[in-house]
C-alpha positions in Angstrom: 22.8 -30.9 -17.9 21.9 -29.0 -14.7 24.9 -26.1 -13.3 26.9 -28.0 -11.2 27.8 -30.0 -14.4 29.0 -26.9 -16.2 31.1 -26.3 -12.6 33.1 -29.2 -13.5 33.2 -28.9 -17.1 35.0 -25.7 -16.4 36.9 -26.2 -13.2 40.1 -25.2 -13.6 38.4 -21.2 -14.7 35.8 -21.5 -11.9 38.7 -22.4 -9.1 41.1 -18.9 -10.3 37.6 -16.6 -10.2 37.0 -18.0 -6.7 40.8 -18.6 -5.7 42.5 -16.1 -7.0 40.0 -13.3 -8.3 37.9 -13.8 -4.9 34.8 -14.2 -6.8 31.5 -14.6 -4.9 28.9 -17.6 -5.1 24.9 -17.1 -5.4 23.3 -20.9 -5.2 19.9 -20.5 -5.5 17.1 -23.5 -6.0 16.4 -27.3 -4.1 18.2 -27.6 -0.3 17.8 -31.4 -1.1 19.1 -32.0 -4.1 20.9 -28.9 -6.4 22.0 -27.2 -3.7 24.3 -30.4 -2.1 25.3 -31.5 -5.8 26.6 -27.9 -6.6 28.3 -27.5 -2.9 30.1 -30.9 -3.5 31.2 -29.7 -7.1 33.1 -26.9 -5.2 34.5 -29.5 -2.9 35.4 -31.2 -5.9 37.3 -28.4 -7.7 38.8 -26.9 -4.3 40.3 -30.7 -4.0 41.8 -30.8 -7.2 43.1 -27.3 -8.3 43.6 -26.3 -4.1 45.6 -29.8 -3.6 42.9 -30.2 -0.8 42.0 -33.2 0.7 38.4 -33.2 1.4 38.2 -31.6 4.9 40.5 -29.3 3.6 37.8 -28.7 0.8 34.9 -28.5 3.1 36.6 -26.3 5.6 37.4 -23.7 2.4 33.8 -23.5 1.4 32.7 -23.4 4.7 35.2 -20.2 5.0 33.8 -18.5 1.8 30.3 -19.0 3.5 31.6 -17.0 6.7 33.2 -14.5 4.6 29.9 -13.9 2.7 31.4 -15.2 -0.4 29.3 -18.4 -1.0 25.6 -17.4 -0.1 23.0 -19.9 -0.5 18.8 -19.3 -1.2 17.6 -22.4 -1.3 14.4 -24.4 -0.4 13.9 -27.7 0.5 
């Protein structure tokens, strides 16, 4: 079970906390693999819960990333 499992598994909490309660995102771990598989779990949730399609999705995370809300460490 790695974390972008529990992302989905609790979707509908993690999109309000990043939606509406303008929560901030710390990935940390593998550029290659985690990192991309988290990322696309936001897309995922942002596309569902947001009514998104998936440029819409990407171009919302992308935003957070400007706004400093979605910071990345990662490693490859």
């Amino acid at each position: 079970v790695y974390v972008q499992h529990h992302l989905k598994k609790n979707r509908e909490h993690v999109w309000k906390l990043i939606h509406t309660d303008n929560a901030h995102i710390y990935i940390c771990g593998d550029a290659r693999n985690m990192a991309k598989d988290v990322q696309s779990a936001f897309y995922d949730i942002a596309e569902e819960f947001g009514g998104m399609t998936r440029t819409q999705a990407t171009d919302y995370v992308k935003k957070l990333m400007t706004k400093g809300r979605y910071s990345q460490d990662v490693w490859s």
